[in-house]
PyMOL Python script that loads the backbone (N, CA, C, O; Angstrom):
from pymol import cmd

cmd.read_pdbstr("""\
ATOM      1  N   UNK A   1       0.813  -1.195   0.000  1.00  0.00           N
ATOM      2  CA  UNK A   1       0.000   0.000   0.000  1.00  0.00           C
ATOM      3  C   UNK A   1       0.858   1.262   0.000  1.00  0.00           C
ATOM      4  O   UNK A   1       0.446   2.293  -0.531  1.00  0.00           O
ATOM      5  N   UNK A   2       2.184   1.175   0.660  1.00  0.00           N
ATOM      6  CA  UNK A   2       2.878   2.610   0.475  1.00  0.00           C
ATOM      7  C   UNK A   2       3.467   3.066  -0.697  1.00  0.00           C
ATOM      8  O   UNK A   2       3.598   4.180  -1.204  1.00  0.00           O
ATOM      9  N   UNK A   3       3.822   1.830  -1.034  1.00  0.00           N
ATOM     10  CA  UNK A   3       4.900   1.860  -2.541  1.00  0.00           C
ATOM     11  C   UNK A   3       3.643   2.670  -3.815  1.00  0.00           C
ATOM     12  O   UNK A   3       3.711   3.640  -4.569  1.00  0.00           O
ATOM     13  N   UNK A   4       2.824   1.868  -3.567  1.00  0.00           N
ATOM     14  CA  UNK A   4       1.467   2.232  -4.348  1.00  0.00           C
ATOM     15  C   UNK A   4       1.257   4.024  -4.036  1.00  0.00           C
ATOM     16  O   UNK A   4       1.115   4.863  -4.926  1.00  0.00           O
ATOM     17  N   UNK A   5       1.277   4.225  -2.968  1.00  0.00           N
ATOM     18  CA  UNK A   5       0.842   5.835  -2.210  1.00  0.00           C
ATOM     19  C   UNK A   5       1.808   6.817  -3.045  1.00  0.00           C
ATOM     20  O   UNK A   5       1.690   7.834  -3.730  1.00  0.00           O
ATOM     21  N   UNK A   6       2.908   5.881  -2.575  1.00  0.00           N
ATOM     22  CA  UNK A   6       4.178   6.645  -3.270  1.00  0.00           C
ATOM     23  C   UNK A   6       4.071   6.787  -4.223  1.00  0.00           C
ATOM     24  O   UNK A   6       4.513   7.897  -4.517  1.00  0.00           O
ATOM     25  N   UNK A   7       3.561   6.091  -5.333  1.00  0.00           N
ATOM     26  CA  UNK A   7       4.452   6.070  -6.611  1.00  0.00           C
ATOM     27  C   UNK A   7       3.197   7.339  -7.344  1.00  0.00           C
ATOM     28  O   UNK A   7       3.528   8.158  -8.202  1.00  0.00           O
ATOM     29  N   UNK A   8       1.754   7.225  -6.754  1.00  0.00           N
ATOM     30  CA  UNK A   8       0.791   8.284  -7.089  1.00  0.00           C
ATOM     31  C   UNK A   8       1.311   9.657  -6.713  1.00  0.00           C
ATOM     32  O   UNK A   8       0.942  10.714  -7.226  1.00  0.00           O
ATOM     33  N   UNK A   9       2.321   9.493  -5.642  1.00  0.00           N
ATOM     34  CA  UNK A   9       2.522  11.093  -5.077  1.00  0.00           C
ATOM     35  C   UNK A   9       3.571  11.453  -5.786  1.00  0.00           C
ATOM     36  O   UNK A   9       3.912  12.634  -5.860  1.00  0.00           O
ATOM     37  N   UNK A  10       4.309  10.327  -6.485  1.00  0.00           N
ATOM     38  CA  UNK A  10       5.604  11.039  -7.465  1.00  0.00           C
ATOM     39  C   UNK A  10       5.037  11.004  -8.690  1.00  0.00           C
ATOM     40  O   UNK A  10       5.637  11.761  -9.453  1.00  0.00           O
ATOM     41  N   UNK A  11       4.088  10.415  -9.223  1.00  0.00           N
ATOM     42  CA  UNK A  11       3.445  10.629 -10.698  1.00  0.00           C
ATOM     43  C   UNK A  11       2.961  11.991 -10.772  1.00  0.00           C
ATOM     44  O   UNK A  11       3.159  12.608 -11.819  1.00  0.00           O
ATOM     45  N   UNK A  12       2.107  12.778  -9.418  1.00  0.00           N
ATOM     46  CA  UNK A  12       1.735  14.017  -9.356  1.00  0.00           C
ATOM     47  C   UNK A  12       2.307  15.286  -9.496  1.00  0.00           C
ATOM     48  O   UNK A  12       1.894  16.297 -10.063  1.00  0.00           O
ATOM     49  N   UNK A  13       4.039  14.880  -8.450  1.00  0.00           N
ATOM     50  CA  UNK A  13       4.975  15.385  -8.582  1.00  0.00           C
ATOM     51  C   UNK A  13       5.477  15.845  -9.957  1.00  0.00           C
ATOM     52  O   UNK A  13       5.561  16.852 -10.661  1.00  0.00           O
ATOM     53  N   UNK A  14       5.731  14.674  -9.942  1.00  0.00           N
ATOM     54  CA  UNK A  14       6.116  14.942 -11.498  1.00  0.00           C
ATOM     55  C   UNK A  14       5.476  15.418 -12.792  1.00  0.00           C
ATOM     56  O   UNK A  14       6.050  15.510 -13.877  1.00  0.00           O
ATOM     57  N   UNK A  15       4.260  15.694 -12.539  1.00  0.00           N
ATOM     58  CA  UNK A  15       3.738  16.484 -13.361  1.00  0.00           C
ATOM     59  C   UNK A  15       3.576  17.607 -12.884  1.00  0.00           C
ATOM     60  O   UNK A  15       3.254  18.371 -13.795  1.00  0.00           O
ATOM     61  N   UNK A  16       3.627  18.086 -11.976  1.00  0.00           N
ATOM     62  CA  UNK A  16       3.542  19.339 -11.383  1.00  0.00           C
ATOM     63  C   UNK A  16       5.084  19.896 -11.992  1.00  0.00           C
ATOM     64  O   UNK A  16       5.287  20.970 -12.560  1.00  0.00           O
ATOM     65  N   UNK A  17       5.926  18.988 -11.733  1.00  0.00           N
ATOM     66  CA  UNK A  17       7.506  20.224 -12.024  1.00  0.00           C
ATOM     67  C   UNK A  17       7.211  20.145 -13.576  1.00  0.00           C
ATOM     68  O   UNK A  17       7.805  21.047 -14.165  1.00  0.00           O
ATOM     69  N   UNK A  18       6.412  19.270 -14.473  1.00  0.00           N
ATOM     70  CA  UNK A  18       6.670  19.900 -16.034  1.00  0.00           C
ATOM     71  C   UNK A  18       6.018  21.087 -15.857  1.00  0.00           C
ATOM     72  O   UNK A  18       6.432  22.196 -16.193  1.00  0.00           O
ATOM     73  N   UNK A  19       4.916  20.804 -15.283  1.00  0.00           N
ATOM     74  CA  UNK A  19       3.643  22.034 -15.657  1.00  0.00           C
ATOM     75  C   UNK A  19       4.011  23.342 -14.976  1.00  0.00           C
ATOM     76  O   UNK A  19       3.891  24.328 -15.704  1.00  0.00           O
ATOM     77  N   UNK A  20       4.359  23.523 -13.959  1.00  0.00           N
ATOM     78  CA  UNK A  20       5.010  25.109 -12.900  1.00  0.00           C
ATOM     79  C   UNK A  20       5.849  25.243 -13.669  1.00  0.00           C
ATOM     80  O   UNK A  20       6.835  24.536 -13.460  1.00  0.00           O
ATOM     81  N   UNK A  21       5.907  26.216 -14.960  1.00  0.00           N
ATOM     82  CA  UNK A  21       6.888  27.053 -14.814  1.00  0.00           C
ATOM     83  C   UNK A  21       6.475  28.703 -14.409  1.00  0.00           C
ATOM     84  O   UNK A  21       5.273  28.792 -14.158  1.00  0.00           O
ATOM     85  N   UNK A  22       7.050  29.711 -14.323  1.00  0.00           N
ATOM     86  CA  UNK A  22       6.742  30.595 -14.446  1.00  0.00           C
ATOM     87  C   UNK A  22       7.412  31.669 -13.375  1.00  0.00           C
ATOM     88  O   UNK A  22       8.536  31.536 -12.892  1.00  0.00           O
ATOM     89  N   UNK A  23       6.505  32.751 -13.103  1.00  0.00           N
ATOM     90  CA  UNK A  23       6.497  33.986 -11.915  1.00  0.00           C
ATOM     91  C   UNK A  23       6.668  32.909  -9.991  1.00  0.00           C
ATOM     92  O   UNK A  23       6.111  31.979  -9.407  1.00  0.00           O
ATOM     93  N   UNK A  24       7.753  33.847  -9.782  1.00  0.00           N
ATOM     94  CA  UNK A  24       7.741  33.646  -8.115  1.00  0.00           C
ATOM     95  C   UNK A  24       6.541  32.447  -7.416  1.00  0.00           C
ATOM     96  O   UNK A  24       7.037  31.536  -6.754  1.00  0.00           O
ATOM     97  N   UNK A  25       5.285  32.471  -7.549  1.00  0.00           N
ATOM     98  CA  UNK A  25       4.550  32.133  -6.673  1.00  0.00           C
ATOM     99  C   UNK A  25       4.403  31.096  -7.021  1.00  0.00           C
ATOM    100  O   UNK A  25       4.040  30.321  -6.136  1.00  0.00           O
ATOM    101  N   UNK A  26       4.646  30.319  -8.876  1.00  0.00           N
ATOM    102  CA  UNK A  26       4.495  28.988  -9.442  1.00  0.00           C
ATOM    103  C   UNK A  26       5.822  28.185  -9.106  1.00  0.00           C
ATOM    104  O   UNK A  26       5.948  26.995  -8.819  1.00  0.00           O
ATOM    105  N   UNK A  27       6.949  29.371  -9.247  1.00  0.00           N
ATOM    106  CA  UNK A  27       8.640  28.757  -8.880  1.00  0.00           C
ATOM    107  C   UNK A  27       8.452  28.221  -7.316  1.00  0.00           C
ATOM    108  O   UNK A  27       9.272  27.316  -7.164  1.00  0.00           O
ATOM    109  N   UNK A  28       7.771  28.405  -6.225  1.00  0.00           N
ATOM    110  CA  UNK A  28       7.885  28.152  -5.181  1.00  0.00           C
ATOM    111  C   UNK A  28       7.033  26.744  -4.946  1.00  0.00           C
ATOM    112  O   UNK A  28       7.327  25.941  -4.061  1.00  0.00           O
ATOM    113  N   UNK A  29       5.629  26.525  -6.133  1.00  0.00           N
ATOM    114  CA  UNK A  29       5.156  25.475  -5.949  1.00  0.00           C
ATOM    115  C   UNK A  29       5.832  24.582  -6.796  1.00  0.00           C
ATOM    116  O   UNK A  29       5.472  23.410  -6.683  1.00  0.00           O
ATOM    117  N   UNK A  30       6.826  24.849  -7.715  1.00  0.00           N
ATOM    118  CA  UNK A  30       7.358  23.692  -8.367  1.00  0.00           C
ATOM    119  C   UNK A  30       8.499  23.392  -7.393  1.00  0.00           C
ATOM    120  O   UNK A  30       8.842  22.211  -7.331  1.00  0.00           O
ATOM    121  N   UNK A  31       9.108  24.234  -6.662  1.00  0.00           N
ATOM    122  CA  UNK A  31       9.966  23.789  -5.715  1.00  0.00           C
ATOM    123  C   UNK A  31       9.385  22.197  -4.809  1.00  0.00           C
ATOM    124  O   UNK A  31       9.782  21.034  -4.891  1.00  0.00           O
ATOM    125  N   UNK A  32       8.428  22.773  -4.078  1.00  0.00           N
ATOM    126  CA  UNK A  32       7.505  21.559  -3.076  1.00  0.00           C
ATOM    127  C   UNK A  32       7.562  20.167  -4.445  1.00  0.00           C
ATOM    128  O   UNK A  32       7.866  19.079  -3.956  1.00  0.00           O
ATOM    129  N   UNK A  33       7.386  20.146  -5.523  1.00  0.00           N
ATOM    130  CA  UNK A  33       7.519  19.431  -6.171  1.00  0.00           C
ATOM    131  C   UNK A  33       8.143  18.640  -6.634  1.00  0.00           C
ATOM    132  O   UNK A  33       7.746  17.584  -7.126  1.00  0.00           O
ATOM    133  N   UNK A  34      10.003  19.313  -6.485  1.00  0.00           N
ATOM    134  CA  UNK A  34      10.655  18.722  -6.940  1.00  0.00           C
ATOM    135  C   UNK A  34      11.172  17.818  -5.590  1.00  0.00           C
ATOM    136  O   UNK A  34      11.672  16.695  -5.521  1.00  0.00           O
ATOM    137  N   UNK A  35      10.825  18.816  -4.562  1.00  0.00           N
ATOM    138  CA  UNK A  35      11.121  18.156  -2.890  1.00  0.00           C
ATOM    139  C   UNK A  35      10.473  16.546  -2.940  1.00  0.00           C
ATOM    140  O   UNK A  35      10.865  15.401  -2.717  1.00  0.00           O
ATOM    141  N   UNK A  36       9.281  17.214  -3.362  1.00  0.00           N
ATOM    142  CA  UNK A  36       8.577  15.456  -3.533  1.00  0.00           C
ATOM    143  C   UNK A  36       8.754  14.746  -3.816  1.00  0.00           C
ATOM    144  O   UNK A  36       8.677  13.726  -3.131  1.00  0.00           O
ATOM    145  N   UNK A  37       9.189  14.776  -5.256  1.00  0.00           N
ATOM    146  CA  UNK A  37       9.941  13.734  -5.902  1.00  0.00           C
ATOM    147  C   UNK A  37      11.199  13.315  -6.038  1.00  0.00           C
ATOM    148  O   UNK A  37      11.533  12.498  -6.896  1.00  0.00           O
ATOM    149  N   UNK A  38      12.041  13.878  -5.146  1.00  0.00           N
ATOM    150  CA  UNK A  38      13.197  13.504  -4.479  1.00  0.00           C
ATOM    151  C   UNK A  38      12.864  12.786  -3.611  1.00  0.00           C
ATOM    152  O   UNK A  38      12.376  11.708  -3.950  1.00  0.00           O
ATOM    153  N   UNK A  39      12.968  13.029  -2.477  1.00  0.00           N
ATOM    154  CA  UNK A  39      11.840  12.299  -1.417  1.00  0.00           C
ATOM    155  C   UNK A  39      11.223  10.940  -2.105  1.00  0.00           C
ATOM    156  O   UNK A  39      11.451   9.772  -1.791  1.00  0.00           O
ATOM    157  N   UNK A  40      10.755  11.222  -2.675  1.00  0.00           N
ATOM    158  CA  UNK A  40      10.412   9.516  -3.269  1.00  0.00           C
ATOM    159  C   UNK A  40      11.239   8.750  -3.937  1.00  0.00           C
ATOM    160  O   UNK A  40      11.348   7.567  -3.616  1.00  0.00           O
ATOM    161  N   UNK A  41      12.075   9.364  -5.134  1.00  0.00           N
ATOM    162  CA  UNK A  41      13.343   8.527  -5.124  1.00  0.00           C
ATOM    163  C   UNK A  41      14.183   8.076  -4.232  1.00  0.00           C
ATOM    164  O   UNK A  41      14.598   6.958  -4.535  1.00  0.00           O
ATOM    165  N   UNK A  42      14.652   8.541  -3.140  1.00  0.00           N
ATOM    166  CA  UNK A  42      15.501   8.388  -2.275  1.00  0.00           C
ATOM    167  C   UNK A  42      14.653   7.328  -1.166  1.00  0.00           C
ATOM    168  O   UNK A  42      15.185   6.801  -0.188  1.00  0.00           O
ATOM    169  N   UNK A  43      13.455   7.190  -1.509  1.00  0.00           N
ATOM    170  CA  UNK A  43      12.857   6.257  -0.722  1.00  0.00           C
ATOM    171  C   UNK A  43      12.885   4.724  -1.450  1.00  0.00           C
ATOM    172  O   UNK A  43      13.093   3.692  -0.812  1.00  0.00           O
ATOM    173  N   UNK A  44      12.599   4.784  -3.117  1.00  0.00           N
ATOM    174  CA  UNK A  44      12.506   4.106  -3.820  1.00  0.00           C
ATOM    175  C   UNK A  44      14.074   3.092  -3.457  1.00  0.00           C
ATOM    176  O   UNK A  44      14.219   1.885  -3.268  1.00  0.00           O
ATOM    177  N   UNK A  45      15.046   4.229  -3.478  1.00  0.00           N
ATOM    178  CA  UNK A  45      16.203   3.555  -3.845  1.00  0.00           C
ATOM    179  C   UNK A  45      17.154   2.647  -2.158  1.00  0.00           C
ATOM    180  O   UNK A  45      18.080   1.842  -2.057  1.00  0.00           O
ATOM    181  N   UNK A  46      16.302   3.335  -1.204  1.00  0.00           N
ATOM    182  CA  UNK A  46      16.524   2.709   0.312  1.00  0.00           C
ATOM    183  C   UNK A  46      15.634   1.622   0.125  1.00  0.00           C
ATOM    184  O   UNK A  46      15.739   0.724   0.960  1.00  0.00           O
ATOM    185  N   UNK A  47      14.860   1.494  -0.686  1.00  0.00           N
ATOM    186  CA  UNK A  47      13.964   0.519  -0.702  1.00  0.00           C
ATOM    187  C   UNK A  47      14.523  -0.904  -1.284  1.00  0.00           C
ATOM    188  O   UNK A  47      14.294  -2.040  -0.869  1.00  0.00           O
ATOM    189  N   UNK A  48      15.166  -0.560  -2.159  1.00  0.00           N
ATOM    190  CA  UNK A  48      16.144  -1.515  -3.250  1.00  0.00           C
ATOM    191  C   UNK A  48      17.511  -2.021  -3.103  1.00  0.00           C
ATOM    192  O   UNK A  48      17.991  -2.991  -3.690  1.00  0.00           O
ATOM    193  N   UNK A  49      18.303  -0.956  -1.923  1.00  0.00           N
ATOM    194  CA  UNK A  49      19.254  -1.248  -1.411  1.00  0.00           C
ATOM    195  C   UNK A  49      19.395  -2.199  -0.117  1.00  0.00           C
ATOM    196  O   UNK A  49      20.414  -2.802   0.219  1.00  0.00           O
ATOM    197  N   UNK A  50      17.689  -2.201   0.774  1.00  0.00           N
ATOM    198  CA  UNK A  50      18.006  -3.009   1.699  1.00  0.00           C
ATOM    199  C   UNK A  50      17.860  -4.276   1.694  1.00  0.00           C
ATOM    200  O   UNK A  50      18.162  -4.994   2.647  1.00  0.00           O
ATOM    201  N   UNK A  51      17.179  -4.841   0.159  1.00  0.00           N
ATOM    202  CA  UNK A  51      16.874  -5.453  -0.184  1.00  0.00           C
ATOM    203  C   UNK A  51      17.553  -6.648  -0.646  1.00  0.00           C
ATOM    204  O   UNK A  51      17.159  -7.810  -0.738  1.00  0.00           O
ATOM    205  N   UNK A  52      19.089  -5.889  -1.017  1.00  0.00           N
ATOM    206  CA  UNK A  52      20.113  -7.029  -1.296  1.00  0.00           C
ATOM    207  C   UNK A  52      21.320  -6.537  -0.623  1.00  0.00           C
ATOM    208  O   UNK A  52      22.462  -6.406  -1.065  1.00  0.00           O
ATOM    209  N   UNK A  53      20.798  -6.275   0.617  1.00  0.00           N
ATOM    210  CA  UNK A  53      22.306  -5.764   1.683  1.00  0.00           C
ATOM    211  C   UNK A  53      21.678  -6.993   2.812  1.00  0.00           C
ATOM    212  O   UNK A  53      20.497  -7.317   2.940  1.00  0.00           O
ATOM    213  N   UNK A  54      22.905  -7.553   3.582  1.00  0.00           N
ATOM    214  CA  UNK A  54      22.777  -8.175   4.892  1.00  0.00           C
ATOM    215  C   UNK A  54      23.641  -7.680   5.683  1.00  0.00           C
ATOM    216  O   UNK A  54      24.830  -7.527   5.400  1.00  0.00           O
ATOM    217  N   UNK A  55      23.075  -7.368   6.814  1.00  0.00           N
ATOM    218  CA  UNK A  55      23.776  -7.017   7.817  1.00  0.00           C
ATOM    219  C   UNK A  55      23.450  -5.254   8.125  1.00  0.00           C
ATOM    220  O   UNK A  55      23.013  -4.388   7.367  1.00  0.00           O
ATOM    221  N   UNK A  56      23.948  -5.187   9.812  1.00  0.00           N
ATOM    222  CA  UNK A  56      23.563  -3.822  10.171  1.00  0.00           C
ATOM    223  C   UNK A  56      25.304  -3.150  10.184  1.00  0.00           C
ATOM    224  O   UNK A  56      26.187  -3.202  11.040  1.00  0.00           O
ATOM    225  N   UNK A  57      25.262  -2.706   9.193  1.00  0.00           N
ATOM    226  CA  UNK A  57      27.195  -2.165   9.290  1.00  0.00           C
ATOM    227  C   UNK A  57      26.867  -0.984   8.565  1.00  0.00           C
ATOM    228  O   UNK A  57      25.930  -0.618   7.854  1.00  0.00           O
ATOM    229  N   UNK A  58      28.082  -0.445   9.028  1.00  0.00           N
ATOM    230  CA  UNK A  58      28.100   1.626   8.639  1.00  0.00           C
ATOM    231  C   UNK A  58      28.292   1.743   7.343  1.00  0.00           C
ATOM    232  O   UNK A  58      27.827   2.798   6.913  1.00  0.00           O
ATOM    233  N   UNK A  59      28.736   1.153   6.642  1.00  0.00           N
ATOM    234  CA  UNK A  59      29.098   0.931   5.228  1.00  0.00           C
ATOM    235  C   UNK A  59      27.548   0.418   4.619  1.00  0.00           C
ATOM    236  O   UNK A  59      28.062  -0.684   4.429  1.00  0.00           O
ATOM    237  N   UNK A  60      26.886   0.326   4.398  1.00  0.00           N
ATOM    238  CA  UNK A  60      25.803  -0.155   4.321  1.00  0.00           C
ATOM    239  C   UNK A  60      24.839   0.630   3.527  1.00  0.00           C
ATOM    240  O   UNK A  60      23.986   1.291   4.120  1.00  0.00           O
ATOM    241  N   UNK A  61      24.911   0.615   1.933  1.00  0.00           N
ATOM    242  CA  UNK A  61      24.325   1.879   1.502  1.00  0.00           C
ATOM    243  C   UNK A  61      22.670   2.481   1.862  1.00  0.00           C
ATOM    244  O   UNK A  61      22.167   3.470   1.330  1.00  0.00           O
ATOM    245  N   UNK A  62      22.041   1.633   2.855  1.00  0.00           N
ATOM    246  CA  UNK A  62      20.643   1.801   3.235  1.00  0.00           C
ATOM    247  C   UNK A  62      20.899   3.265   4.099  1.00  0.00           C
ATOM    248  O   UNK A  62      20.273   4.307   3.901  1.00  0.00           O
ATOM    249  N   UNK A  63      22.020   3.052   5.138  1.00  0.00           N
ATOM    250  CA  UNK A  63      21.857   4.089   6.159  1.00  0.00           C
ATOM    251  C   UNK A  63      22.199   5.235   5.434  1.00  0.00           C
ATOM    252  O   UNK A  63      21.688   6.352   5.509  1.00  0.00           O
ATOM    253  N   UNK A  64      22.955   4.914   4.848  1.00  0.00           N
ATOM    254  CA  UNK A  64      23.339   6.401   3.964  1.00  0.00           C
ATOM    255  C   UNK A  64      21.950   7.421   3.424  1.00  0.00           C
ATOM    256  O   UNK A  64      21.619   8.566   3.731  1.00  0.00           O
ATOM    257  N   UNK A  65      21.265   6.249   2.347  1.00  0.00           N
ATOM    258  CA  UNK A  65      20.210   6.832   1.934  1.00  0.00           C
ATOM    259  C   UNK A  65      19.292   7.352   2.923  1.00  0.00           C
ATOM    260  O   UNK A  65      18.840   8.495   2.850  1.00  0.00           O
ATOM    261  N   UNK A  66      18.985   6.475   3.918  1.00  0.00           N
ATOM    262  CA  UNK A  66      18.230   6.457   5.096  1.00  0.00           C
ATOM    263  C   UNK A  66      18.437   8.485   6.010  1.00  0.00           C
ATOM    264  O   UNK A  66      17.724   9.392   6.440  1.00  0.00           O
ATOM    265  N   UNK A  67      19.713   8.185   5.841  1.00  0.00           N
ATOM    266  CA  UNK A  67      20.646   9.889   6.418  1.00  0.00           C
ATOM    267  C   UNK A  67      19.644  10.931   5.183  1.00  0.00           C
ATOM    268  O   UNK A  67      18.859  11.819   5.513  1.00  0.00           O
ATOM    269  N   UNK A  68      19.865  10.631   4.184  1.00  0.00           N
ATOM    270  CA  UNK A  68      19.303  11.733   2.791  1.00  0.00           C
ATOM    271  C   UNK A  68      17.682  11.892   3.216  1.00  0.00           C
ATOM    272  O   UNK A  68      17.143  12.946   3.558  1.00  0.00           O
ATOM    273  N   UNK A  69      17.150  10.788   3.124  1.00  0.00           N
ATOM    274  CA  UNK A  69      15.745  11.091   3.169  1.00  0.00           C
ATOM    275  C   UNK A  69      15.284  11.724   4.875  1.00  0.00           C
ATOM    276  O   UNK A  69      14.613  12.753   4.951  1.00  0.00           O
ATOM    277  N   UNK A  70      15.722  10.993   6.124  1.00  0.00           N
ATOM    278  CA  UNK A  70      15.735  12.291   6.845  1.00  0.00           C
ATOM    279  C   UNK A  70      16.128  13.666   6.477  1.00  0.00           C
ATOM    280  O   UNK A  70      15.088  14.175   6.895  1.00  0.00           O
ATOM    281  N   UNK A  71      16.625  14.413   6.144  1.00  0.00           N
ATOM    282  CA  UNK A  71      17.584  15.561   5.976  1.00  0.00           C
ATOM    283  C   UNK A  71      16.284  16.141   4.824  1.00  0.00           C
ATOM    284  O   UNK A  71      15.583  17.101   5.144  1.00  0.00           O
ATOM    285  N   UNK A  72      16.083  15.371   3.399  1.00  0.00           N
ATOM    286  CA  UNK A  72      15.058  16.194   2.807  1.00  0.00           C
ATOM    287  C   UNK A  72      13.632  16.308   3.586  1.00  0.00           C
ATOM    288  O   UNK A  72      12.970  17.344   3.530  1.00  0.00           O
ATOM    289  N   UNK A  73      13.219  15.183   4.305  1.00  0.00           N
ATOM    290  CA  UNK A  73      12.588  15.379   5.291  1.00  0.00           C
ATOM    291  C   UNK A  73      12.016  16.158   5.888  1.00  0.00           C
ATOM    292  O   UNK A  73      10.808  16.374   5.991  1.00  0.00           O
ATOM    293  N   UNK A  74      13.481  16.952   6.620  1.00  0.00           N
ATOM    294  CA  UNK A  74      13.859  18.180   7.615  1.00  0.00           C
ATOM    295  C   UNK A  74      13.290  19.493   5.974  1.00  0.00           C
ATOM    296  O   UNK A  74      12.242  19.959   5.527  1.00  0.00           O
ATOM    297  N   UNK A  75      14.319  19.534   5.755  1.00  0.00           N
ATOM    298  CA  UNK A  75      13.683  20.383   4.367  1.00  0.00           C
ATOM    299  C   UNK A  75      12.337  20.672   3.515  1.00  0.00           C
ATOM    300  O   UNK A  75      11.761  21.630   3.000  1.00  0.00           O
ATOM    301  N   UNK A  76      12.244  19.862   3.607  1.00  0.00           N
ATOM    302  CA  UNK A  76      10.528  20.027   3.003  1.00  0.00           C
ATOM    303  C   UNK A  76       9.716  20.849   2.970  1.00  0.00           C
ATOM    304  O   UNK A  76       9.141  21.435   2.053  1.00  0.00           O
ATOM    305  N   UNK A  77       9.656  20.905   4.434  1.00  0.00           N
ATOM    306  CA  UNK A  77       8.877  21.994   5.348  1.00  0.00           C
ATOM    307  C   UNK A  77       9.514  23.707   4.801  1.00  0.00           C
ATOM    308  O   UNK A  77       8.835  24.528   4.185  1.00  0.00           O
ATOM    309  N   UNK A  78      10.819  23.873   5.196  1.00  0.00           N
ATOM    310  CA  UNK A  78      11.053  25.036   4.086  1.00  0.00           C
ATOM    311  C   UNK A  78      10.438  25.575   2.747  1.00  0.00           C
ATOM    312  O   UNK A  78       9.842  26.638   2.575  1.00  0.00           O
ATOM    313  N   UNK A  79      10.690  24.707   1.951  1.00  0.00           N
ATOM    314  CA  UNK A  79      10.110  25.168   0.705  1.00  0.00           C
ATOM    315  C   UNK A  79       8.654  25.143   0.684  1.00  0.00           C
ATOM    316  O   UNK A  79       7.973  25.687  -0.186  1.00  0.00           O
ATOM    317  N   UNK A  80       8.180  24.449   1.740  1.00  0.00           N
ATOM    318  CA  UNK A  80       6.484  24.500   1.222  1.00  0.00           C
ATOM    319  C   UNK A  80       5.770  25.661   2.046  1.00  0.00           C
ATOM    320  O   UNK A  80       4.676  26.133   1.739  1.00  0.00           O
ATOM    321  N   UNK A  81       6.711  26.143   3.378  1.00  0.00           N
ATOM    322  CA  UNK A  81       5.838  27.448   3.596  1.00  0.00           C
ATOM    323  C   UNK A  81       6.207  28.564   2.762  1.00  0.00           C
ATOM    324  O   UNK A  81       5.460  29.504   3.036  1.00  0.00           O
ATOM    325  N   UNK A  82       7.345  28.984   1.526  1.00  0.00           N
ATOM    326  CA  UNK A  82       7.258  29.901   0.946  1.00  0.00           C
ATOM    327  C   UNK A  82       6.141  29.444  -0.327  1.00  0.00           C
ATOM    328  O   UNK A  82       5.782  30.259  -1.177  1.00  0.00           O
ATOM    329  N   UNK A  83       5.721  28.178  -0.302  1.00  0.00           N
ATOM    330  CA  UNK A  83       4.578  28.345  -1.516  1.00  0.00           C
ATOM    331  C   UNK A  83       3.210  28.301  -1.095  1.00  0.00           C
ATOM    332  O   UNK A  83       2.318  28.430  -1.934  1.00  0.00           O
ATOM    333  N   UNK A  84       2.943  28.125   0.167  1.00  0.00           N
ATOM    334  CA  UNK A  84       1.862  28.259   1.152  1.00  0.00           C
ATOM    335  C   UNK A  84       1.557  29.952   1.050  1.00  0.00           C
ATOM    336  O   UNK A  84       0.498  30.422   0.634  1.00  0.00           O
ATOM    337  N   UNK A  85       2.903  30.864   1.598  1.00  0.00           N
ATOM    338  CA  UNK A  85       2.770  31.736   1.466  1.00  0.00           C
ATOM    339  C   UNK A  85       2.122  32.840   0.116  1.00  0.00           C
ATOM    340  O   UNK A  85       1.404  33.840   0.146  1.00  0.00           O
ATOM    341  N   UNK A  86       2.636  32.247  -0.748  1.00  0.00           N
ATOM    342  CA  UNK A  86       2.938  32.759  -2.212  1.00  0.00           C
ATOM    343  C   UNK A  86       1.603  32.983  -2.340  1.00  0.00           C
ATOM    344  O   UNK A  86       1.152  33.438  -3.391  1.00  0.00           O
TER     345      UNK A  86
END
""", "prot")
cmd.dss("prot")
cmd.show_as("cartoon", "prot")
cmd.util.cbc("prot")
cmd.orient("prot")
């Protein structure tokens, strides 16, 4: 059910960053957009990496990704109150 959630919220995404171009207030909602669909790649690809990794070790390309998608996470929230605002 998430992969599914996901993959609707990056199909949306992704049509949103073709379609926003323009003036300040569209640049700020294609921003949230592209956040999104980062965010979902980086989920996609923690998804695929833990998949043929064994073991809990620092080297381990899950945690890495795992580090990225917290961090855009944290970010998100930035870009979407200047298009809230807008």
């Amino acid at each position: 059910m998430a992969v599914a959630t996901r993959t609707i919220l990056m199909w949306f995404a992704f049509a949103g960053v073709l379609e926003l171009k323009g003036e300040p207030p569209i640049k700020y909602k294609r921003r949230v957009c592209l956040w999104i669909l980062l965010f979902g790649l980086t989920e996609y690809a923690t998804d695929t990496m833990s998949c043929f990794w064994i073991g809990d070790v620092i080297y381990n390309p899950y945690f890495w990704l795992d580090s990225i998608v917290s961090i855009l996470f944290v970010l998100m929230p930035l870009s979407l109150r200047k298009a809230v605002r807008q």
